[in-house]
C-alpha positions as CSV (number, residue, x, y, z in Angstrom):
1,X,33.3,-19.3,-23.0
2,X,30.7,-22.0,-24.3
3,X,30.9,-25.3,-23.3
4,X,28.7,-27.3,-26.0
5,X,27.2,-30.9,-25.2
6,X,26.9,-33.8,-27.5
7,X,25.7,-32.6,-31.0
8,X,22.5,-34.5,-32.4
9,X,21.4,-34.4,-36.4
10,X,18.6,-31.7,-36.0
11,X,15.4,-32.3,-37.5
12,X,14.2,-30.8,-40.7
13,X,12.1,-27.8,-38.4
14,X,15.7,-26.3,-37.5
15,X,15.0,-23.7,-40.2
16,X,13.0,-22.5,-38.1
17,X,15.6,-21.4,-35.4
18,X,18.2,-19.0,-35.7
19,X,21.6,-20.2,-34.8
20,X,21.8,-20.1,-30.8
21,X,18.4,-21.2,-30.8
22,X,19.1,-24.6,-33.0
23,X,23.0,-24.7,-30.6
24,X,20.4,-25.0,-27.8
25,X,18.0,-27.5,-29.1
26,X,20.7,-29.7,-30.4
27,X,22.6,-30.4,-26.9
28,X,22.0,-33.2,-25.5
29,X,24.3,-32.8,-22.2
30,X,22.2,-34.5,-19.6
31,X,22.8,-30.8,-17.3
32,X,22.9,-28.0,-20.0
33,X,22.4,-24.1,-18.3
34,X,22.0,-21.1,-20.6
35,X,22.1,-17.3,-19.3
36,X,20.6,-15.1,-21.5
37,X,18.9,-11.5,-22.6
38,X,15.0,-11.6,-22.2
39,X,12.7,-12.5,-24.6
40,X,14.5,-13.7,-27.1
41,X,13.0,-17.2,-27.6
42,X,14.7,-19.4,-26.1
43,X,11.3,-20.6,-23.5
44,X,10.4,-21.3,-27.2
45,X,12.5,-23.1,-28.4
46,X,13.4,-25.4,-25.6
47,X,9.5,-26.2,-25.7
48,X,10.7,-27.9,-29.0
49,X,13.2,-29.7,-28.0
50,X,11.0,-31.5,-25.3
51,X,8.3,-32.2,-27.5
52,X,11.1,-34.0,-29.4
53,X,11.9,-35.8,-26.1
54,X,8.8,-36.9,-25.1
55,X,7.0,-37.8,-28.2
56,X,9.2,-40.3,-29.5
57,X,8.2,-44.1,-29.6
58,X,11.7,-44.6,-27.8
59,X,10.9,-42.1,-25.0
60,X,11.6,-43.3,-21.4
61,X,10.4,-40.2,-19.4
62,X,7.7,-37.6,-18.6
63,X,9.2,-34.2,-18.9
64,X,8.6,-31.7,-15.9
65,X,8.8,-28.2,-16.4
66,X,9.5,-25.7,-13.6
67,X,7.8,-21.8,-14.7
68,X,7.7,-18.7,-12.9
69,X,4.1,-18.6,-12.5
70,X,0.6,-20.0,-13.6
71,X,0.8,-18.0,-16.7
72,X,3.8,-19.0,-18.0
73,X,3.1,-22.8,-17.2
74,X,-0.2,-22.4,-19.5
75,X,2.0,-20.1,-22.1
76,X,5.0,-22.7,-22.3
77,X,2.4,-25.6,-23.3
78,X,0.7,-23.8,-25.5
79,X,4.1,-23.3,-27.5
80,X,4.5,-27.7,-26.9
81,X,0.9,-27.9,-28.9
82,X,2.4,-25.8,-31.7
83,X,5.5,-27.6,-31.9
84,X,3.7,-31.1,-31.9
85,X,1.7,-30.1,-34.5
86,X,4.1,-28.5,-36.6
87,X,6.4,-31.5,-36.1
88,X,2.9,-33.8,-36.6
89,X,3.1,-35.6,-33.1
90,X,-0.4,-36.7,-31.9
91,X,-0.5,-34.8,-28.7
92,X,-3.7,-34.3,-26.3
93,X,-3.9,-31.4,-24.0
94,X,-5.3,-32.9,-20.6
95,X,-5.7,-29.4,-19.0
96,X,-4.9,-28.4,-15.3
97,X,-4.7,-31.9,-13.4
98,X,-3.9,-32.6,-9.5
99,X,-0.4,-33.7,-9.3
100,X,-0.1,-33.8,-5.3
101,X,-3.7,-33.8,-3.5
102,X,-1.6,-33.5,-0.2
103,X,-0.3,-30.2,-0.7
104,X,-3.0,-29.0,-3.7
105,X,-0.2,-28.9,-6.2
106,X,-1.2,-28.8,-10.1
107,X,0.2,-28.6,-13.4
108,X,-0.7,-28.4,-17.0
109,X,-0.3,-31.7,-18.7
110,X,0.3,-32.0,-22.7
111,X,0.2,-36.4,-23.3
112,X,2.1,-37.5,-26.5
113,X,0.4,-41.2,-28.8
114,X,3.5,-43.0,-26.7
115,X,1.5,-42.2,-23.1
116,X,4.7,-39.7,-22.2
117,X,3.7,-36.4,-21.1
118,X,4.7,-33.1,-20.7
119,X,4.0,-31.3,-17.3
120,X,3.9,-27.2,-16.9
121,X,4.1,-26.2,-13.5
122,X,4.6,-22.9,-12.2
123,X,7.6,-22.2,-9.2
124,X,6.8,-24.2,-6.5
125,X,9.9,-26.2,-5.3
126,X,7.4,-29.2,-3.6
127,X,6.4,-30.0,-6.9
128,X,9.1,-31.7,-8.2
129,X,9.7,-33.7,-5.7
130,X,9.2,-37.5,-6.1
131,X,9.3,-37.4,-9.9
132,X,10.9,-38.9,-12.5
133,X,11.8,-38.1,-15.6
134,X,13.8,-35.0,-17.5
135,X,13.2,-31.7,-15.9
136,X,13.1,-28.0,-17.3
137,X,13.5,-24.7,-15.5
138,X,12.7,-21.9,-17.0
139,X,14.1,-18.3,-15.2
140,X,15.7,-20.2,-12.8
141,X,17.6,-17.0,-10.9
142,X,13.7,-15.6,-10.9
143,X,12.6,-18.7,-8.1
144,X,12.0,-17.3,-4.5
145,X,14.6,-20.2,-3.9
146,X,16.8,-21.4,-6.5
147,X,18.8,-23.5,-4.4
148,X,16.0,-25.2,-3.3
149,X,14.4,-25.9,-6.4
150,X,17.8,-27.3,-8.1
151,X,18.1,-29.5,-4.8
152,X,14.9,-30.8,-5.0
153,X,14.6,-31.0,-9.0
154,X,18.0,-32.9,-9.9
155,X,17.6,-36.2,-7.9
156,X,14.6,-37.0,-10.2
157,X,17.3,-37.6,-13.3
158,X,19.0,-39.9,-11.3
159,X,16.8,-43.3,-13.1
160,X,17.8,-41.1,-16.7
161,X,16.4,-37.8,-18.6
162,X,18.4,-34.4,-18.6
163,X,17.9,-31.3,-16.5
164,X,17.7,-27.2,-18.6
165,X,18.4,-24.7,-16.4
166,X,17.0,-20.9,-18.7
167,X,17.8,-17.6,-16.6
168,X,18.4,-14.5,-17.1
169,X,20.4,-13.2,-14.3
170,X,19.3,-11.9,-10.9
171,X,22.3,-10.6,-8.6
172,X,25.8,-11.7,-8.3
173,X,25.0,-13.7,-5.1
174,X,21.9,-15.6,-6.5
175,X,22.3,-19.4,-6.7
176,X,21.8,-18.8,-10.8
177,X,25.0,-17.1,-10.7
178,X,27.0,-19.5,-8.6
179,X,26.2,-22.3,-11.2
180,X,27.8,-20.2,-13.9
181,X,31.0,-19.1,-11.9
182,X,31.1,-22.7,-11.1
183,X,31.3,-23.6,-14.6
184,X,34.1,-20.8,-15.8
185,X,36.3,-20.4,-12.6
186,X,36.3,-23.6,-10.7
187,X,36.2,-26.5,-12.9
188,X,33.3,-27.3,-14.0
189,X,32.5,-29.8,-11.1
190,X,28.7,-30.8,-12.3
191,X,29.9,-31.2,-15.5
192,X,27.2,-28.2,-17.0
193,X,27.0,-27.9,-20.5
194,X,26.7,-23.4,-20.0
195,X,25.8,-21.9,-23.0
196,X,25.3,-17.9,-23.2
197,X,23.1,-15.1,-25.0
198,X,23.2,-11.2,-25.2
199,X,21.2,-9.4,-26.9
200,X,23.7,-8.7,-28.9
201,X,24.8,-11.9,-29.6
202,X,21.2,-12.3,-30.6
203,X,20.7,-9.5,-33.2
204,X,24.3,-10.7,-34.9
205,X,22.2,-14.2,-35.2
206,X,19.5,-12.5,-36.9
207,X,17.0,-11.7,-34.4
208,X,15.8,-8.2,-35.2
209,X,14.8,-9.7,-38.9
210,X,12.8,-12.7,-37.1
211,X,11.3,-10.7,-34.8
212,X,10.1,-8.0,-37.7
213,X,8.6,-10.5,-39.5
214,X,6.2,-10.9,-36.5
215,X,5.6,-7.6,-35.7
216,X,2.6,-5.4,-37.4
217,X,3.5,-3.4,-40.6
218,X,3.0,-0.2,-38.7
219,X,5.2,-1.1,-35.8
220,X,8.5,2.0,-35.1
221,X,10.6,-1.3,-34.8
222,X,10.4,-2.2,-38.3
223,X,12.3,0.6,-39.5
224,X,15.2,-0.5,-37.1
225,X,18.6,-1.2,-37.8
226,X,20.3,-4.2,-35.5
227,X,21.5,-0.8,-33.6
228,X,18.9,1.0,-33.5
229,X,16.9,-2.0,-32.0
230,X,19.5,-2.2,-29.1
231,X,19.1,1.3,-28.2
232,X,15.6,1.0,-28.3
233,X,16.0,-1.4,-25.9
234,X,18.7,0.4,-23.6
235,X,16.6,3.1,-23.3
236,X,13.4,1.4,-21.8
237,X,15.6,-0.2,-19.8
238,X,14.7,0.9,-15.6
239,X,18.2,2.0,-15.6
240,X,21.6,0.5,-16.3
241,X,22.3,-2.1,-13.8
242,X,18.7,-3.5,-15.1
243,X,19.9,-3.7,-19.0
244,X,23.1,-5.2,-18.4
245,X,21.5,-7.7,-16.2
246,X,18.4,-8.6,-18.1
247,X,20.2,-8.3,-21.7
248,X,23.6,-8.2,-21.5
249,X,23.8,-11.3,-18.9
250,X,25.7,-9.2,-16.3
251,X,24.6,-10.1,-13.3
252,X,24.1,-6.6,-10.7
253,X,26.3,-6.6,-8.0
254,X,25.1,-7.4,-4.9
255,X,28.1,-6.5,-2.8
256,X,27.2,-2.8,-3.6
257,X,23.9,-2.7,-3.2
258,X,22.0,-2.1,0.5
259,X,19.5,-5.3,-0.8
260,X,20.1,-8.1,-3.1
261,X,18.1,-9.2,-5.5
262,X,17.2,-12.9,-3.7
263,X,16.1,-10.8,-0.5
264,X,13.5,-8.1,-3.0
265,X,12.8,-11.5,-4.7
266,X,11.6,-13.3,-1.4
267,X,9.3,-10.4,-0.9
268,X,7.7,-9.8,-4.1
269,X,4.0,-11.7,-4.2
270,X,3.3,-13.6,-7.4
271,X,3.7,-12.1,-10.7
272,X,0.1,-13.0,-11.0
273,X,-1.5,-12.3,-7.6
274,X,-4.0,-9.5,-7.7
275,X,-2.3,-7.8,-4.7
276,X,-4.2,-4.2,-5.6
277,X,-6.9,-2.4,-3.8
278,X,-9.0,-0.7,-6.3
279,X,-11.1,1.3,-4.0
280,X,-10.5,2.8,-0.2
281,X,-12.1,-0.2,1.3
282,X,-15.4,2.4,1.9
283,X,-18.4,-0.5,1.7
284,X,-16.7,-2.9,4.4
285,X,-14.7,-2.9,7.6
286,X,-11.6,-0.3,7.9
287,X,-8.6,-2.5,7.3
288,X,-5.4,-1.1,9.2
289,X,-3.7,1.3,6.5
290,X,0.5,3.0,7.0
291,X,1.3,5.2,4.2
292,X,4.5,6.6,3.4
293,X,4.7,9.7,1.2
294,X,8.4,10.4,-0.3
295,X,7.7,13.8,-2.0
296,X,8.9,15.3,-5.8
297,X,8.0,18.2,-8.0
298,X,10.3,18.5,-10.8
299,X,13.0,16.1,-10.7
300,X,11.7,13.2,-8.6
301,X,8.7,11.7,-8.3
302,X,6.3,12.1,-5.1
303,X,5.3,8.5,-4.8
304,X,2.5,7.0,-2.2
305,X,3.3,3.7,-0.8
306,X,0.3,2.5,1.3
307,X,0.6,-0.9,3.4
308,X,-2.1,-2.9,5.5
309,X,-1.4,-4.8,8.6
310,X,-2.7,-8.3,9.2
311,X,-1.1,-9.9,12.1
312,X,2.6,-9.0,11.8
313,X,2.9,-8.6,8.0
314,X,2.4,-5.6,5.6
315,X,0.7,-5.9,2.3
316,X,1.5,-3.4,-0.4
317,X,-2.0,-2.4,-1.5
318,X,-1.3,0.7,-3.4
319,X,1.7,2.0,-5.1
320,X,0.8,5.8,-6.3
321,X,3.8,8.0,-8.4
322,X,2.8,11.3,-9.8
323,X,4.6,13.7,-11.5
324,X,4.8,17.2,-12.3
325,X,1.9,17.6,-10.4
326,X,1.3,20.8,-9.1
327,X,0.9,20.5,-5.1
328,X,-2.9,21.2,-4.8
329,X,-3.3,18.2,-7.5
330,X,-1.2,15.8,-5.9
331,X,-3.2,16.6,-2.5
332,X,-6.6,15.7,-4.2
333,X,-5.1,11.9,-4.3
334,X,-3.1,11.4,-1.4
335,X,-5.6,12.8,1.3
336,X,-8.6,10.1,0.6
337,X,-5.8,7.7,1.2
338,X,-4.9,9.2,4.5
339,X,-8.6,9.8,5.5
340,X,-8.8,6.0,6.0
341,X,-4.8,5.1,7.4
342,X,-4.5,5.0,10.9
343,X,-1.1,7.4,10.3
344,X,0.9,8.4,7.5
345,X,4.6,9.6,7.1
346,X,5.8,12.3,4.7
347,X,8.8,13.7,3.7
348,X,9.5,17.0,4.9
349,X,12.5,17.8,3.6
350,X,13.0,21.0,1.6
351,X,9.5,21.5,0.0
352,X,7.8,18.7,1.9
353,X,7.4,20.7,5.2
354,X,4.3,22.9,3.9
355,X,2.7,19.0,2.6
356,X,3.4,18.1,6.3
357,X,2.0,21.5,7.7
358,X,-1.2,21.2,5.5
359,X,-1.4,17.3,6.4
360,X,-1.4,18.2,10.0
361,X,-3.9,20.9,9.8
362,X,-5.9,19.1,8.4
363,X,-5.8,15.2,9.9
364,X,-4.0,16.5,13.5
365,X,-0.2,15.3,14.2
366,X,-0.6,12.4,15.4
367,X,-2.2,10.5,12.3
368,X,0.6,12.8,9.9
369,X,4.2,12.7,10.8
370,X,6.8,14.6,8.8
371,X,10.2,13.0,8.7
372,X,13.7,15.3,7.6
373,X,15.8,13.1,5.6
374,X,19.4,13.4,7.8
375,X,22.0,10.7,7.2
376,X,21.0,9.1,11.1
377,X,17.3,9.7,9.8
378,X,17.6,7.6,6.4
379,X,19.4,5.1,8.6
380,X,17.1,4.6,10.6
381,X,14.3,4.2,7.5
382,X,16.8,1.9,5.5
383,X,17.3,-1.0,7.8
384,X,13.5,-1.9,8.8
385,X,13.1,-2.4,5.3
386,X,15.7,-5.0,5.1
387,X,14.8,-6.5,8.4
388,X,11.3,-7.2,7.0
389,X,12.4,-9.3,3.9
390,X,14.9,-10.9,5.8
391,X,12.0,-12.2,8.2
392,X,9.3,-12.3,5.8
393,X,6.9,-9.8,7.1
394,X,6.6,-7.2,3.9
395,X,4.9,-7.7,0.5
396,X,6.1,-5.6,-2.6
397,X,5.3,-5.6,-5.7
398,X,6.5,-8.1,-8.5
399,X,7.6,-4.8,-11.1
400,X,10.5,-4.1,-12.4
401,X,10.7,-0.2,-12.0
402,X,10.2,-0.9,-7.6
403,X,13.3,-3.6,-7.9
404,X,15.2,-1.3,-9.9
405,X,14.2,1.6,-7.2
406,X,14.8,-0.7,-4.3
407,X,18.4,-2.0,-5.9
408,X,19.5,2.1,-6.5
409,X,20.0,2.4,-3.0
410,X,23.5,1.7,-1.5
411,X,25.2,2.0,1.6
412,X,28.4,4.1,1.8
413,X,30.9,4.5,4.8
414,X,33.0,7.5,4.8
415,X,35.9,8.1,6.2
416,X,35.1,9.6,9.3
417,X,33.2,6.1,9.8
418,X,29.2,7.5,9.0
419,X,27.2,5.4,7.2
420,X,25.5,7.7,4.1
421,X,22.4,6.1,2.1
422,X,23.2,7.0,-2.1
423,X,21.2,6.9,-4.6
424,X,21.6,7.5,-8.7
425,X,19.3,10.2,-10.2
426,X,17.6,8.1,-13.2
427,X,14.6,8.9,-15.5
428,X,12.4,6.7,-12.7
429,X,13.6,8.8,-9.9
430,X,15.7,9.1,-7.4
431,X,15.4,5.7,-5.3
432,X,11.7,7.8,-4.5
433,X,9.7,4.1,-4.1
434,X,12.5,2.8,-1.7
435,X,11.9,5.7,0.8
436,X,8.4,5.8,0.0
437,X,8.2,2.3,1.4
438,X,10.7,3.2,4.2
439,X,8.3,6.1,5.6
440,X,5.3,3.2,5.2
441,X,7.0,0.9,7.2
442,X,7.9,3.8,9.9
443,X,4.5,4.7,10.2
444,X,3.2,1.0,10.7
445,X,5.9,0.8,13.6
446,X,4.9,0.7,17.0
447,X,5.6,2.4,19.0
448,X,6.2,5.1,16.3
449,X,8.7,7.8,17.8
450,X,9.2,10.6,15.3
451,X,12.8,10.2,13.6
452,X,15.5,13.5,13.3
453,X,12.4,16.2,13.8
454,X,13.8,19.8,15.0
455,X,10.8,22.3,14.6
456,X,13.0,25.4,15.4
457,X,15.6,27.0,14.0
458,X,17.6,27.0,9.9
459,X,16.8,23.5,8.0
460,X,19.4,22.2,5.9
461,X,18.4,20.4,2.7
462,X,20.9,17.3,2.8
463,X,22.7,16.4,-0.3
464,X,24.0,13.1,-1.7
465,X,27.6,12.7,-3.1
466,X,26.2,13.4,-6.5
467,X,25.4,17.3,-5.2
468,X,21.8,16.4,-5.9
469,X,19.1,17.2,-3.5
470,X,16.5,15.6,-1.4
471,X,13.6,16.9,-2.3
């Protein structure tokens, strides 16, 4: 359902956007929203449409744009220079300037002939508050905050200029999401102009041609049919939930899920922080390293998750996977890393008892603690987890293959009243970066008791619903 705004007479550059693109450009709804698949183009296009805005002699307003990082701030006004010019608006690019000196707040600043300007600025919420003028933000449902950003952007239209909210989607419960059900099941109360594209709404518009015609002669997608193109792209998908919600504008459910995607979101660092350790810290002071080791051969991964403590927070530093790795191979990476962590937890279960064993032998119990995946065990993993995003005292990655991992895990009660911890088998793994990061945060814990540990008698190798082992 597609509730269109009021229709302008496009310019003569609308040949150079394919249908939904030139549908967007051409509303003028002063709130317009538009969920969409990834990547195609319509950052780009709505860069057109507020060079059309601002650089008119009747402009009233500055246009503000809200971007999900630094990067995509400079990327988004890079596309307003191409569209001035193409368009032939006099337009000077000012460069990074100080927007708030109190709170060290910048944005990237495009100025049109008329004295209107364009400003770029990546997510922070603060930043819009106080101006005037239209506003733009781009993968809205992305925000650490959503809400917060729409309650602090929209009171600057209130003297005139129009609000774009572009997302794709992030979770049923995210604020993004709300907006839309808002629109189709209860009204329509903010009077939102929602428009929405798939991917394959997209390639029946003629994207897979546009797109060709940019690619290099010798690129496998130019031999694509419309088809073949969204397979491509199903396939490369992290796993399903991911492709329906990043090109199919099916938002995951976050009602089935053990975390949501607001709550990985609020723990992610910035797309572009440089959050990596490159070395093992050997030329300055020891910093305080946990490591968690969730352990694969053949089907999963064995991935190394290693964390440092400052104060009451832990920083991702490394993310390790490795596969099909024969055991001696694997060992030759992992041990450096627990040479310089104060302790390190490892899945025993099934094959992981002789990594433990070895571990131990080598580095003495204390510093290596092998943990048996039980149901009572990966309950006791799961939860910590979620009790550090929820206060803020964990930093993960910003990737899409450790969301995916960390959204595959969800909580079952059976009928007896346990709780059971479930994971999908996908081509990434087996949820392996989730418990990976579980058996980090254990061994950062303190005290540390070890969890579900019998050292005598028959081990059973647990099993999820699926019949498929933990190992």
């Amino acid at each position: 359902m597609k509730h269109k705004g009021n229709a302008r007479c496009l310019p003569p550059t609308v040949g150079l956007f394919l249908p939904f693109q030139a549908r967007w450009v051409a509303d003028q709804s002063r709130l317009k929203l538009m969920e969409k698949s990834r990547q195609i183009g319509i950052s780009w296009s709505s860069a057109y449409s507020l060079v059309e805005r601002t650089a008119a002699q009747s402009a009233r307003h500055d246009q503000w744009v809200s971007s999900r990082d630094d990067i995509q701030a400079q990327l988004f006004i890079e596309d307003c220079k191409l569209f001035a010019k193409v368009a032939d608006r006099a337009a000077r690019d000012l460069g990074e300037i100080v927007i708030d000196r109190e709170r060290n707040l910048t944005a990237r600043v495009l100025q049109f002939a008329n004295g209107k300007r364009i400003h770029s600025m990546s997510s922070n919420p603060d930043a819009q508050a106080g101006k005037r003028g239209g506003r733009m933000l781009d993968e809205f449902a992305l925000h650490p905050d959503p809400r917060k950003l729409w309650t602090i952007a929209y009171p600057g239209i209130t003297w005139g200029g129009s609000m774009d909210v572009v997302s794709t989607h992030r979770g049923s419960g995210n604020f993004f999401n709300q907006l839309v059900r808002e629109v189709r099941e209860n009204g329509n109360p903010k009077n939102i102009s929602l428009h929405r594209v798939t991917l394959a709404d997209a390639l029946e518009q003629g994207f897979l041609f546009k797109l060709q015609q940019s690619l290099p002669d010798d690129d496998e997608r130019q031999a694509m049919t419309e088809s073949d193109y969204f397979d491509f792209v199903r396939s490369g998908a992290a796993d399903e939930e991911s492709f329906l919600q990043e090109y199919m504008c099916i938002p995951g459910d976050d009602d089935v899920a053990f975390l949501d995607y607001d709550l990985i979101a609020s723990a992610e660092y910035p797309n572009s922080e440089n959050w990596e350790r490159d070395t093992l810290w050997a030329e300055v002071a020891r910093p305080e390293l946990y490591i968690g080791v969730d352990i694969g051969r053949k089907k999963d991964l064995t991935v190394i998750w290693v964390l440092e403590k400052l104060g009451d927070v832990l920083y991702t530093r490394r993310v390790i996977t490795l596969e099909k790795m024969r055991k001696s191979e694997q060992e030759a990476i992992l041990y450096p890393w627990i040479e310089h962590a104060s302790r390190t937890c490892i899945d025993q279960t099934g094959m992981g008892i002789g990594w433990v064993d070895d571990a131990q032998d080598k580095f003495g119990e204390y510093r290596v603690e092998g943990v048996n995946f039980t149901n009572r065990s990966k309950e006791a993993l799961a939860y910590p987890v979620r009790a550090r995003m929820e206060d803020r005292r964990i930093r993960i990655p910003f990737e899409k293959t450790i969301r995916a991992d960390l959204r595959q895990v969800t909580k079952v009660t059976t009928p007896a009243g346990n709780i059971r911890f479930t994971a999908e088998r996908t081509k990434d793994g087996h949820a392996d970066r989730f418990w990976a990061l579980a058996l980090a945060i254990h061994a950062a814990s303190n005290p540390a008791p070890p969890i579900e540990f019998t050292s005598s008698g028959p081990r059973e190798i647990e099993s999820d619903t699926a019949g498929y082992l933990y190992a």
